[in-house]
MARZAVO-694884 format. One line per 4 residues: number of its first residue (from 1); for each residue z, y, x negated of N, C-alpha, C. Coordinates in pm, whole numbers, plus 50000, padded with zeros to 5 digits. Example, Ala and Ser with C-alpha at 12.3 -4.5 7.8 and 13.67 -1.06 7.14 Angstrom:
1 = 50780,49431,48681,50780,49550,48770,50780,49670,48680; 50708,49775,48715,50714,49894,48633,50787,50003,48710
***
This chain:
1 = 54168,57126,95818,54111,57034,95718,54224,56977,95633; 54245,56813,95591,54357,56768,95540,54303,56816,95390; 54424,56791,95335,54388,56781,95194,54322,56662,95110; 54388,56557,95237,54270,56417,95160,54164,56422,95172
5 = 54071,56521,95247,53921,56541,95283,53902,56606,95132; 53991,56696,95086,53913,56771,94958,53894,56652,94870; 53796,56637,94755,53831,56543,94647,53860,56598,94550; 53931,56531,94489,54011,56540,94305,54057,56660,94327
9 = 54088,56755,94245,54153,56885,94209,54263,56878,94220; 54353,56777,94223,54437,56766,94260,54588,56839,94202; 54525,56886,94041,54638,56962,94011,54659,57109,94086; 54525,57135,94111,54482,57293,94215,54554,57290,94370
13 = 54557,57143,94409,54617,57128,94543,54793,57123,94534; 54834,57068,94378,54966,57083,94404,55038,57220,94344; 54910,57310,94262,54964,57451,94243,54992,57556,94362; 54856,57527,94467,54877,57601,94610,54985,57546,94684
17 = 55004,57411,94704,55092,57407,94780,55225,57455,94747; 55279,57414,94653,55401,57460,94553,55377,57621,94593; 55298,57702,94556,55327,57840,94583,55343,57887,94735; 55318,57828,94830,55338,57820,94966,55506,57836,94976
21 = 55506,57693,94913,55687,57620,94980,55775,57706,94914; 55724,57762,94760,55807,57862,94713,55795,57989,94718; 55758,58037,94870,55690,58185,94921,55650,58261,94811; 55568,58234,94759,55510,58277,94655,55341,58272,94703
25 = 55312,58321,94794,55130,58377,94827,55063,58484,94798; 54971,58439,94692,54932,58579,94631,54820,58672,94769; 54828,58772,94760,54798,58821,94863,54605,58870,94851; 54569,58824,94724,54396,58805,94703,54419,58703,94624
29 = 54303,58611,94620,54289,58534,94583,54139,58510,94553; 54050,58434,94444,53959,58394,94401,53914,58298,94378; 53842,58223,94419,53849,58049,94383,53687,58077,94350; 53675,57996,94172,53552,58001,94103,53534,57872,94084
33 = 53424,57813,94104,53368,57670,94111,53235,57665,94103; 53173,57576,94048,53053,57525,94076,53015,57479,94170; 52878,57450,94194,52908,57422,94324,52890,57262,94331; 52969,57247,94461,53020,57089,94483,53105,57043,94474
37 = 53196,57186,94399,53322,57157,94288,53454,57160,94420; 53423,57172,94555,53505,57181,94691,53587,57295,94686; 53526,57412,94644,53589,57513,94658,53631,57615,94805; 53546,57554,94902,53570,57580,95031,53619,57527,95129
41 = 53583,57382,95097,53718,57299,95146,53883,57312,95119; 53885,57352,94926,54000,57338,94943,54088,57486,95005; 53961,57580,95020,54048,57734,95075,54095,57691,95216; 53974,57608,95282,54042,57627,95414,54165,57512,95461
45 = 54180,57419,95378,54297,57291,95355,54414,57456,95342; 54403,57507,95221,54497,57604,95227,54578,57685,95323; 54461,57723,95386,54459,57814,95515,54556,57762,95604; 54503,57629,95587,54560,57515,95709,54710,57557,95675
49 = 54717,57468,95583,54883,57496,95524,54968,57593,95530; 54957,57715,95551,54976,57846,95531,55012,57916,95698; 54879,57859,95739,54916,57931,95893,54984,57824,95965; 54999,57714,95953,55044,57599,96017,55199,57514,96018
53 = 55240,57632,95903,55355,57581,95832,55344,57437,95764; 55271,57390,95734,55279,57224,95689,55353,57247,95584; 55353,57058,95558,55524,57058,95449,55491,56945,95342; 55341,56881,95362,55383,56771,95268,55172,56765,95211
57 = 55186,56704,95152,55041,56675,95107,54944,56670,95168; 54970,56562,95233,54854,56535,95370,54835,56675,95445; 54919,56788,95458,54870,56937,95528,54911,56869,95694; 55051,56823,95697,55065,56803,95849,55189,56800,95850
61 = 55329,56806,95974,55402,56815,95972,55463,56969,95982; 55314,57036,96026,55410,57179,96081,55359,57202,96246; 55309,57349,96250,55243,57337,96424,55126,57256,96468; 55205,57159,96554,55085,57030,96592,54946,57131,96688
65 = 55016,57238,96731,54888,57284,96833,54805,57376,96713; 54844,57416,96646,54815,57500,96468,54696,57402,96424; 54714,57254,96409,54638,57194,96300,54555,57193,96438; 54546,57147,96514,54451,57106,96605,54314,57226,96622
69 = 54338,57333,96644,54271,57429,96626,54187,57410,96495; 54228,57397,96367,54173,57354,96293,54095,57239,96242; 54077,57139,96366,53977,57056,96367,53832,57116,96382; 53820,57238,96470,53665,57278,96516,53673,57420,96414
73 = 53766,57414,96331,53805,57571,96247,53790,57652,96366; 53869,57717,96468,53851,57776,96538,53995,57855,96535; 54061,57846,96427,54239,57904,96464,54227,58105,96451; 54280,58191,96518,54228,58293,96559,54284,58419,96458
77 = 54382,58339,96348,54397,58421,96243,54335,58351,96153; 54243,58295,96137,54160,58251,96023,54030,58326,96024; 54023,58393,95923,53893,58451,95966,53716,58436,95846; 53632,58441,95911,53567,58436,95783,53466,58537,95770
81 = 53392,58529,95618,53338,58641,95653,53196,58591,95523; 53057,58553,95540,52981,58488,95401,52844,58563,95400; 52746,58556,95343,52619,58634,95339,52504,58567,95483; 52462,58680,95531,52362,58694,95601,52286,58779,95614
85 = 52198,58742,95681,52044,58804,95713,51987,58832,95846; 51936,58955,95877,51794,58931,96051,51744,58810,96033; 51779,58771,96171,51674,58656,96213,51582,58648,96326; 51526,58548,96409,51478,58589,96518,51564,58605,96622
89 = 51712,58531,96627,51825,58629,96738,51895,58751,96695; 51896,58788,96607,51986,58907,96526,51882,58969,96464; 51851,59093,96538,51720,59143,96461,51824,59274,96354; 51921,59304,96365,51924,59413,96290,52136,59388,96276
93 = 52165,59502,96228,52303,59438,96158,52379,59360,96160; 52341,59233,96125,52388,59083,96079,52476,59114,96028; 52613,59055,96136,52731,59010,96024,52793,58848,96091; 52878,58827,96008,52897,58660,96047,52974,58633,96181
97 = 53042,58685,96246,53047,58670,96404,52941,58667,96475; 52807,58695,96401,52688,58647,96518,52694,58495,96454; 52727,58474,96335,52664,58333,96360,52771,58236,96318; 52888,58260,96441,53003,58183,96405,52979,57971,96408
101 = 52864,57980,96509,52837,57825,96586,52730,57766,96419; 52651,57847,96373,52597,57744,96298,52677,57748,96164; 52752,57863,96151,52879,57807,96022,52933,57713,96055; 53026,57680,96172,53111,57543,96205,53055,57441,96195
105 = 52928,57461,96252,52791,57309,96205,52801,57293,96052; 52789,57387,95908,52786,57394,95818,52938,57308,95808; 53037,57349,95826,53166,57319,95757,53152,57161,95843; 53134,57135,95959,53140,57006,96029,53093,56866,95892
109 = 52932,56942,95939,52828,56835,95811,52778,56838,95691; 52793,56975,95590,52794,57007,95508,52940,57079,95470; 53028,57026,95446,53144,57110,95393,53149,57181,95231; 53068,57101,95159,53023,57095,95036,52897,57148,94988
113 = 52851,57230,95091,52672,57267,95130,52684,57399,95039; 52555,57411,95024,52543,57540,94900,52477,57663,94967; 52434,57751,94889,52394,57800,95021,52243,57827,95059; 52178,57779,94959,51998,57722,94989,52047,57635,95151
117 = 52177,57523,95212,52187,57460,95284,52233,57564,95377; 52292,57660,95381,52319,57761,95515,52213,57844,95493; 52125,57865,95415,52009,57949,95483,51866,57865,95567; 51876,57728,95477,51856,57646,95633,51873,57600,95696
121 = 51993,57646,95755,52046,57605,95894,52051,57770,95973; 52038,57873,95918,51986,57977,95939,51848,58022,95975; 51757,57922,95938,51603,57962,95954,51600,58054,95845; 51654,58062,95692,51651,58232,95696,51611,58226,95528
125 = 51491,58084,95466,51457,58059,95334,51407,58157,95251; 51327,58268,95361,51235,58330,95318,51323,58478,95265; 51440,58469,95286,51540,58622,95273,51645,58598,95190; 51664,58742,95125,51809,58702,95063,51951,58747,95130
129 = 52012,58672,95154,52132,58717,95248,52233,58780,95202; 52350,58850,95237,52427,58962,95152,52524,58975,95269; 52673,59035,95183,52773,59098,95277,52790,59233,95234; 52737,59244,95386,52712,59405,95323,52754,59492,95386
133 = 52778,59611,95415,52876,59737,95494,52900,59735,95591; 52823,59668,95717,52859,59633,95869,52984,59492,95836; 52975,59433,95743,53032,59333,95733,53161,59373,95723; 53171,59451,95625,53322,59524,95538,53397,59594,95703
137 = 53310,59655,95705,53391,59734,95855,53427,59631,95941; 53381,59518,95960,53452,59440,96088,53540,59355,95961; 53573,59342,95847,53687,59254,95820,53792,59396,95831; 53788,59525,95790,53878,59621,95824,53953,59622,95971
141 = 53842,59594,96033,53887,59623,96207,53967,59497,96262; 53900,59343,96203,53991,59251,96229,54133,59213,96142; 54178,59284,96030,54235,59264,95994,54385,59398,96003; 54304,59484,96095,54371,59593,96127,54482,59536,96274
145 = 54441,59435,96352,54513,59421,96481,54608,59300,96419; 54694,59275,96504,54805,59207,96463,54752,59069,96437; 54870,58976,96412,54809,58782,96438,54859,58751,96562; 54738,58642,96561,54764,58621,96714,54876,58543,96729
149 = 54922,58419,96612,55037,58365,96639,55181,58419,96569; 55124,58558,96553,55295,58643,96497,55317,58606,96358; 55198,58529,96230,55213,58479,96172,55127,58555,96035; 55107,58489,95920,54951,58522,95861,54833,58562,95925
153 = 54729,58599,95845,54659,58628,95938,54513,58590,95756; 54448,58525,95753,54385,58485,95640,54243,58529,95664; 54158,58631,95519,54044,58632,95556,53922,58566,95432; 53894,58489,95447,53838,58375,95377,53648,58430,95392
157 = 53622,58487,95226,53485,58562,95241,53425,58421,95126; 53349,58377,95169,53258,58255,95056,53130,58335,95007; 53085,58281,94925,53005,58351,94841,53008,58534,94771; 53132,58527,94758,53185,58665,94726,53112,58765,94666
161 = 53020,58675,94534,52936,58750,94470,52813,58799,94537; 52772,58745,94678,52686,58833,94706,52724,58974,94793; 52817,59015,94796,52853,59141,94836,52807,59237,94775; 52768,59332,94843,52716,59455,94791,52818,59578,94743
165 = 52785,59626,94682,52872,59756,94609,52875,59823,94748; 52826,59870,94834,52872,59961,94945,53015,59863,95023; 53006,59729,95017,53072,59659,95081,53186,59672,95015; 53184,59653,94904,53317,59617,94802,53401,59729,94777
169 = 53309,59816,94799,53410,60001,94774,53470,59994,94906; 53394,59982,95009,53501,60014,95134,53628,59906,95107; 53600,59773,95073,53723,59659,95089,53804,59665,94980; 53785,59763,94904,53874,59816,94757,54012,59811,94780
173 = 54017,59916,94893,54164,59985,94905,54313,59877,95003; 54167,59777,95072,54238,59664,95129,54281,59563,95094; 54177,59519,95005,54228,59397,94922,54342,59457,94806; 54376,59538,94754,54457,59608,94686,54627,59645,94735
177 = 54588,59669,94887,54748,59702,94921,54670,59625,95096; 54685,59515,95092,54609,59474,95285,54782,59470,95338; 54742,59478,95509,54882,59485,95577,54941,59347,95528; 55090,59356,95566,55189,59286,95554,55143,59086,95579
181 = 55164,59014,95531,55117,58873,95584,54961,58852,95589; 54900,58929,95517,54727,58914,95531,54715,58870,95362; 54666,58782,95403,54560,58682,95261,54433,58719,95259; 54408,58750,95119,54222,58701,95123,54206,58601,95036
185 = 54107,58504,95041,54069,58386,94987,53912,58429,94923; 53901,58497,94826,53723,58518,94792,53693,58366,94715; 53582,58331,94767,53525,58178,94714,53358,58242,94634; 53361,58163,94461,53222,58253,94409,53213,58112,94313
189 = 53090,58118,94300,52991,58027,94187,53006,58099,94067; 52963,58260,94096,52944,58323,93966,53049,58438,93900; 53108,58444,93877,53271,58485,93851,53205,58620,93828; 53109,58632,93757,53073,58781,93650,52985,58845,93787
193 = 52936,58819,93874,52870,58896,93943,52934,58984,94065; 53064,58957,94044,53165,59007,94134,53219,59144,94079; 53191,59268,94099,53290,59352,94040,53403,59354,94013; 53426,59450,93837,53522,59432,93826,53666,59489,93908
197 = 53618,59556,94019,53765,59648,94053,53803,59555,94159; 53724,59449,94226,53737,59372,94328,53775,59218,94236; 53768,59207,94120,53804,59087,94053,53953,59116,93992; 53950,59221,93952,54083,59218,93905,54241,59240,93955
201 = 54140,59240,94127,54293,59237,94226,54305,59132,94282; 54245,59036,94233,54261,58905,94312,54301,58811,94147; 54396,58709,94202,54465,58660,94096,54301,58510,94152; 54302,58465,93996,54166,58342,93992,54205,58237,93932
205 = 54127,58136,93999,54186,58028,94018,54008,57871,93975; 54048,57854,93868,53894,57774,93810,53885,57653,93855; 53786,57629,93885,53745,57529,93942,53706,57427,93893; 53709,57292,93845,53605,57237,93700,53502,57108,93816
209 = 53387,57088,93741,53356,57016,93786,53442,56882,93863; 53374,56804,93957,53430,56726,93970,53402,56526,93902; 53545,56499,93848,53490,56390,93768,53407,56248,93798; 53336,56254,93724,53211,56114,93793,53311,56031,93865
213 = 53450,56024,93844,53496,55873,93933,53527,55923,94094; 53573,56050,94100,53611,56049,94218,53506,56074,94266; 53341,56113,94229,53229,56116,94329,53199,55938,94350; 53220,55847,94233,53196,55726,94287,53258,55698,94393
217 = 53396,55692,94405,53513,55653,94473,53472,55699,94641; 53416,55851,94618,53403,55911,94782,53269,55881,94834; 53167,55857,94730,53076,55793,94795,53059,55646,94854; 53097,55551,94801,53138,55410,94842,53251,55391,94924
221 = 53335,55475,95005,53405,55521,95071,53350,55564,95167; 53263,55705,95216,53171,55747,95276,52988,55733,95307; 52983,55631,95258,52807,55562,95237,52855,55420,95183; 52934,55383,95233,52929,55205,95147,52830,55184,95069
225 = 52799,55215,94977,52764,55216,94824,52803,55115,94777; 52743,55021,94749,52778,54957,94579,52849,55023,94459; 52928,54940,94397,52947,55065,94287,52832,55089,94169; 52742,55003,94152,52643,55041,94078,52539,55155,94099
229 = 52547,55162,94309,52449,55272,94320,52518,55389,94275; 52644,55421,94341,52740,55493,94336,52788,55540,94216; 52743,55448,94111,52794,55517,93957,52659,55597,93957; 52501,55472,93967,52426,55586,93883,52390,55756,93973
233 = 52433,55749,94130,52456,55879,94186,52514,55978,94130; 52603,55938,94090,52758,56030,94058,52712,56079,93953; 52645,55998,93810,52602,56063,93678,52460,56131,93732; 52411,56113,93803,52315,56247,93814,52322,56353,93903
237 = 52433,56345,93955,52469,56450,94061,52558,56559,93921; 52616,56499,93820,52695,56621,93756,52795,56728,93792; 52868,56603,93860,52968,56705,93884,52975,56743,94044; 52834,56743,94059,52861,56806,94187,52830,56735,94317
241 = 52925,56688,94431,52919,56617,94487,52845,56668,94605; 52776,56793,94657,52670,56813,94753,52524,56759,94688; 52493,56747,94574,52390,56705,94550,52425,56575,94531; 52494,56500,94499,52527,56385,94495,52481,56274,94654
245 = 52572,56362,94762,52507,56324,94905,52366,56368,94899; 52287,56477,94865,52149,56479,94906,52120,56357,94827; 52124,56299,94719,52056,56174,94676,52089,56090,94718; 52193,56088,94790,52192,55896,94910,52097,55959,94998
249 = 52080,56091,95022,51944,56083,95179,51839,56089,95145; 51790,56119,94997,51656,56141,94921,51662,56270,94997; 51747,56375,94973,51683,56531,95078,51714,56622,95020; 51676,56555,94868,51753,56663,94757,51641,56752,94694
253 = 51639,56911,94742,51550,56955,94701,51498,56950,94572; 51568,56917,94488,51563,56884,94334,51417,56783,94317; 51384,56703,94397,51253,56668,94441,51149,56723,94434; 51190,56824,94528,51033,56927,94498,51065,56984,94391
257 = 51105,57035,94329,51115,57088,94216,51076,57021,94118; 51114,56902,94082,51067,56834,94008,50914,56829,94004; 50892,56789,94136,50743,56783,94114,50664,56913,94067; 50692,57052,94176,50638,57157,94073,50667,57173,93931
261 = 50792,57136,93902,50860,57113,93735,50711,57076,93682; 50692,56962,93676,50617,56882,93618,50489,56894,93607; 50370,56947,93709,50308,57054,93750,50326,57126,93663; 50347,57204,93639,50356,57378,93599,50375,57292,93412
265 = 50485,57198,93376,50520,57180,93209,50331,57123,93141; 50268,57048,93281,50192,56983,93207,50036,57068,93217; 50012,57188,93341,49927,57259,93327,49942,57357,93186; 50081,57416,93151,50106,57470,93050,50075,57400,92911
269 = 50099,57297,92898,50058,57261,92804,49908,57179,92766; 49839,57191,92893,49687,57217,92849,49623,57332,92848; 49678,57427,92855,49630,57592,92877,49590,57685,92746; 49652,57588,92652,49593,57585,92507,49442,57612,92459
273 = 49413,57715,92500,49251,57674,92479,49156,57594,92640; 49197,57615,92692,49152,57547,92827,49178,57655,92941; 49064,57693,92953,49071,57811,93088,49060,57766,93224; 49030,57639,93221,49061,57548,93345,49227,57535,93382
277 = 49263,57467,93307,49437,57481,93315,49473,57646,93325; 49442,57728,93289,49507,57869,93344,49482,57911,93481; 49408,57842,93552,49371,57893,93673,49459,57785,93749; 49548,57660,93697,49574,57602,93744,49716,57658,93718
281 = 49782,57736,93651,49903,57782,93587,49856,57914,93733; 49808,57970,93787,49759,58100,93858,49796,58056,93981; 49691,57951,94029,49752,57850,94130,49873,57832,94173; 49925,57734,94061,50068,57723,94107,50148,57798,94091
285 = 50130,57941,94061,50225,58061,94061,50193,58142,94214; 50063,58141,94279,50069,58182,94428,50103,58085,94488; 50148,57933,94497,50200,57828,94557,50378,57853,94572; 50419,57879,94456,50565,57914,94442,50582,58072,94496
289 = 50546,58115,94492,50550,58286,94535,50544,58295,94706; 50450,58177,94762,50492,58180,94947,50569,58117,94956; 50729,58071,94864,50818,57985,94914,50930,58209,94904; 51054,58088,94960,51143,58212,94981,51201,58247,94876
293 = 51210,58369,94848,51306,58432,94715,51398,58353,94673; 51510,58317,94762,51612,58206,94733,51577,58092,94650; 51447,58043,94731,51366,57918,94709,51363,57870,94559; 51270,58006,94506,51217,58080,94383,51316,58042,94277
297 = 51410,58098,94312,51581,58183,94261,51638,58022,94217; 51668,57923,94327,51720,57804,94262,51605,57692,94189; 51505,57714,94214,51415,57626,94153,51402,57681,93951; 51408,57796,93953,51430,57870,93841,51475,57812,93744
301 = 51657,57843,93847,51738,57745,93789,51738,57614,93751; 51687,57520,93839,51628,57400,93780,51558,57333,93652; 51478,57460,93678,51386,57461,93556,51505,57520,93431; 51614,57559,93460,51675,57594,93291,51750,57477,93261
305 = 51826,57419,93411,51854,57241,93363,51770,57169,93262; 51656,57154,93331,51592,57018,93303,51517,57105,93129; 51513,57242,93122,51505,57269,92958,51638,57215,92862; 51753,57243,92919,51882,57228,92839,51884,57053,92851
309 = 51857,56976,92971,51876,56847,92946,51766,56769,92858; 51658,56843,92810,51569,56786,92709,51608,56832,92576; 51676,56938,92541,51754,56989,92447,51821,56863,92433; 51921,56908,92540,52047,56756,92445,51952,56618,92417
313 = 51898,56585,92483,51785,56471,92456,51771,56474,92323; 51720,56586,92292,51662,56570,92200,51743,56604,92024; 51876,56591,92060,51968,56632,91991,52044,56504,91998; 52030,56390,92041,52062,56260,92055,52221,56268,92128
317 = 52259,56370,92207,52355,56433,92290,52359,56336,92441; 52304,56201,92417,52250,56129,92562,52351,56141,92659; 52499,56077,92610,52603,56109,92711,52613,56246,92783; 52546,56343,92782,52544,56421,92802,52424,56444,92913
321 = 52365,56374,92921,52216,56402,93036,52208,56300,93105; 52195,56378,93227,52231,56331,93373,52070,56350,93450; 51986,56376,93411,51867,56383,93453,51785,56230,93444; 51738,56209,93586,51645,56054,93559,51511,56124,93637
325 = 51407,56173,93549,51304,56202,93650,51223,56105,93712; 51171,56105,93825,51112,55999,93936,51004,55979,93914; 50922,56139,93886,50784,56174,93878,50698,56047,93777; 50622,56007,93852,50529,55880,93804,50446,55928,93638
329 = 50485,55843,93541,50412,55894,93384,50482,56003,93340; 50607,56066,93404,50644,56176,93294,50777,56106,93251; 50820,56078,93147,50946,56061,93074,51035,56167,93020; 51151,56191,93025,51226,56292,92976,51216,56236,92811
333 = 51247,56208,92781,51221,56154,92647,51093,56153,92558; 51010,56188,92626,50871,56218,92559,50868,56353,92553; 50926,56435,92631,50940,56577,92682,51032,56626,92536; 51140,56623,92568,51262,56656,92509,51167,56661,92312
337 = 51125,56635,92226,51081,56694,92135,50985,56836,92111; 50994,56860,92227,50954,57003,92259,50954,57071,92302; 51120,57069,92292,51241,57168,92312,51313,57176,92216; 51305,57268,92118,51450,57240,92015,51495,57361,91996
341 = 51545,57410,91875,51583,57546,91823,51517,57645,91839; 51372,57577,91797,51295,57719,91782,51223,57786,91878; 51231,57747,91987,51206,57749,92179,51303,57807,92232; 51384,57714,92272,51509,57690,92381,51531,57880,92403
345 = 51583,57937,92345,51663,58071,92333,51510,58150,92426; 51423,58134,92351,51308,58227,92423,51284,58178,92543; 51271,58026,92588,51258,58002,92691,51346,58039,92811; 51461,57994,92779,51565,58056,92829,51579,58178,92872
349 = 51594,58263,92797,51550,58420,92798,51452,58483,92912; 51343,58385,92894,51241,58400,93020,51299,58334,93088; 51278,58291,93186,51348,58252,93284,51470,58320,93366; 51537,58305,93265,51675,58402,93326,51620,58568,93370
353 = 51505,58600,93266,51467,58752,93332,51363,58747,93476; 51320,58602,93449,51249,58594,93582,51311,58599,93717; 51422,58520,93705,51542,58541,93795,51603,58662,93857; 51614,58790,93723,51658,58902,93749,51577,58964,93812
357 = 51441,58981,93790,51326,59046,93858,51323,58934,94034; 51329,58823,94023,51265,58838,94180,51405,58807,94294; 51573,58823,94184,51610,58881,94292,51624,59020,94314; 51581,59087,94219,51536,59264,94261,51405,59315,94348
361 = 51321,59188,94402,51245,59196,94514,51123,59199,94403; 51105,59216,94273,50990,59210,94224,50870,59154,94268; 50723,59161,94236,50639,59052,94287,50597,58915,94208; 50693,58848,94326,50724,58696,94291,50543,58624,94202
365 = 50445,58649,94260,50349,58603,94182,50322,58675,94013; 50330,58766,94057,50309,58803,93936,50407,58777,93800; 50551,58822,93851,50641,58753,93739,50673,58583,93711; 50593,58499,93776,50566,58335,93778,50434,58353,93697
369 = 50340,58422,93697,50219,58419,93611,50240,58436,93546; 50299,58588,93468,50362,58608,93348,50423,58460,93255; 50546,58441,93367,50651,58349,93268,50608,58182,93222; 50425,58177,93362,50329,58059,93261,50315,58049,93189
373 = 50258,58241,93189,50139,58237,93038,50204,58249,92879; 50334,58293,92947,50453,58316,92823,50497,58155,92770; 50526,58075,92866,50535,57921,92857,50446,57841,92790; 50311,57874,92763,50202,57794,92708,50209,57848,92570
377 = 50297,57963,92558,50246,57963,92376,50395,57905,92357; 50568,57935,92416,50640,57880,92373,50687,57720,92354; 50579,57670,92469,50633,57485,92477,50531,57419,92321; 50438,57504,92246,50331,57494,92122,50416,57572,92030
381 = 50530,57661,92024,50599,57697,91909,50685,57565,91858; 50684,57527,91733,50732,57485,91584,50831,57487,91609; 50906,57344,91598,51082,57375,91551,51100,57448,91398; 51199,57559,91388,51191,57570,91285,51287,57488,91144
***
């Protein structure tokens, strides 16, 4: 992968490379980003560089048969290692060498894909995926035999934070002292969910959003865009340029969400005295409860956006909100006065515990009923 494929970061691309040319490779590594923010692109641009000898920006000018391999990511000291799950071909210890062909599909057409986008290309919405102790033992075992080209030998784990504590104790003692010429590259969204004995041996490396111009620039570049479509993309993508592409295809789950969003804000706020609307708040809590945990898990999240972007709304913070809802008769701006001080924190609060419970397997209906019925007295609390 060149480095002109990554966008912007560009001070991040000339700190790695510089530590390359001045044999200076830290031997763990952490790359924290948001997502969209090309934090996996730019590990494996790295990779490139590293095992390939390259010498100049572009990531070319070292082994021509080296980069080539790295067109299909197929080079045999690159290794990877990200969360999975049983499926209907892998009924029982899933680790990512079973599913080397639909990762390369991922990095091919989603390079920037999150990972709601590799669990469907997994079939696998309905599960939560993890790297977990079968996993740890085969990065031990592959990182135990030599390189194949006498060289580095790089093991590149994405989504770091979903590793499990059984996983991370065995990979303790490796990532800490690994053989001679072995890199790890851990790639994470959530910096804090990573233990600390596995965070503090890897030197980290921040990621910042990426700035509205270079998503204009790569979209009208890659979708011949106008620049007018292309600006107002870029300000509602925020930064992040995988959702940015789902809104040139309209295949942005943020869609459905919205619509349950909207659903669920406006049954709640007739539930006031209306036992009709509570059965409709009941409803759409067994509607969301047959989607997948994951499903659940980022729509959640959504829902704490579109609270914080009616906040700033409503704090006259406009440069600041990147939200245009679609949904026919609802305005963010009619919304946003009932959200302020004396809400936000409790709402918040819920939510985020709703999160904690149904990724601890809780029952998804029941903690969505709860955090309705909790919703209909807080969206009617008083600014104070």
């Amino acid at each position: 992968m060149q480095f002109s494929t990554v966008l912007g970061q560009e001070h991040l691309k000339n700190h790695l490379t510089q530590s390359v040319d001045n044999g200076r490779i830290p031997h763990a590594q952490l790359f924290v980003g948001p997502e969209g923010s090309g934090t996996l692109s730019m590990a494996i641009a790295y990779a490139q560089y590293i095992l390939c000898g390259n010498k100049n920006s572009e990531n070319t000018g070292g082994n021509e048969s080296c980069n080539l391999k790295f067109q299909n990511f197929g080079h045999p000291d690159l290794h990877f290692a990200f969360p999975v799950a049983t499926t209907e071909k892998i009924k029982k210890h899933p680790v990512s060498s079973h599913f080397m062909e639909e990762w390369r599909q991922l990095l091919k057409e989603q390079p920037y894909g999150n990972l709601f986008d590799w669990y469907r290309i997994l079939g696998i919405e309905n599960k939560q995926g993890q790297i977990g102790v079968d996993e740890a033992l085969n990065i031990v075992k592959a990182l135990s035999l030599k390189s194949y080209e006498g060289g580095y030998k790089i093991m590149l784990i994405w989504m770091a934070e979903k590793m499990n504590t059984s996983a991370a104790n065995k990979l303790l003692k490796l990532i800490e002292e690994p053989p001679a010429k072995t890199v790890f590259i851990l790639i994470a969204e959530d910096e804090a969910q990573i233990i600390n004995t596995i965070r503090s041996r890897c030197q980290v490396l921040h990621f910042p959003p990426l700035a509205e111009a270079v998503i204009i620039e790569a979209l009208q570049k890659n979708y011949q865009l106008d620049e007018a479509t292309a600006t107002k993309i870029a300000h509602q993508s925020n930064g992040n340029y995988n959702k940015a592409c789902d809104l040139v295809y309209q295949d942005s789950e943020d869609l459905q969400f919205e619509e349950w969003f909207v659903f669920w804000i406006r049954s709640a706020f007739k539930a006031k005295g209306n036992k009709t609307a509570i059965h409709d708040l009941i409803s759409w809590s067994e509607q969301i409860a047959k989607t997948g945990r994951e499903t659940q898990k980022q729509f959640l999240q959504f829902c704490l956006d579109f609270f914080r972007q009616a906040l700033l709304m409503n704090y006259n913070a406009d440069a600041l909100v990147f939200m245009e809802p679609k949904t026919k008769n609802f305005k963010l701006e009619n919304f946003a006065p009932f959200i302020h001080e004396g809400n936000i924190m409790d709402i918040s609060n819920e939510l985020e515990d709703a999160i904690y419970h149904i990724e601890r397997n809780g029952n998804s209906k029941i903690i969505l009923t709860d955090l309705s019925i909790k919703l209909t007295r807080l969206l009617h609390k008083k600014a104070s």
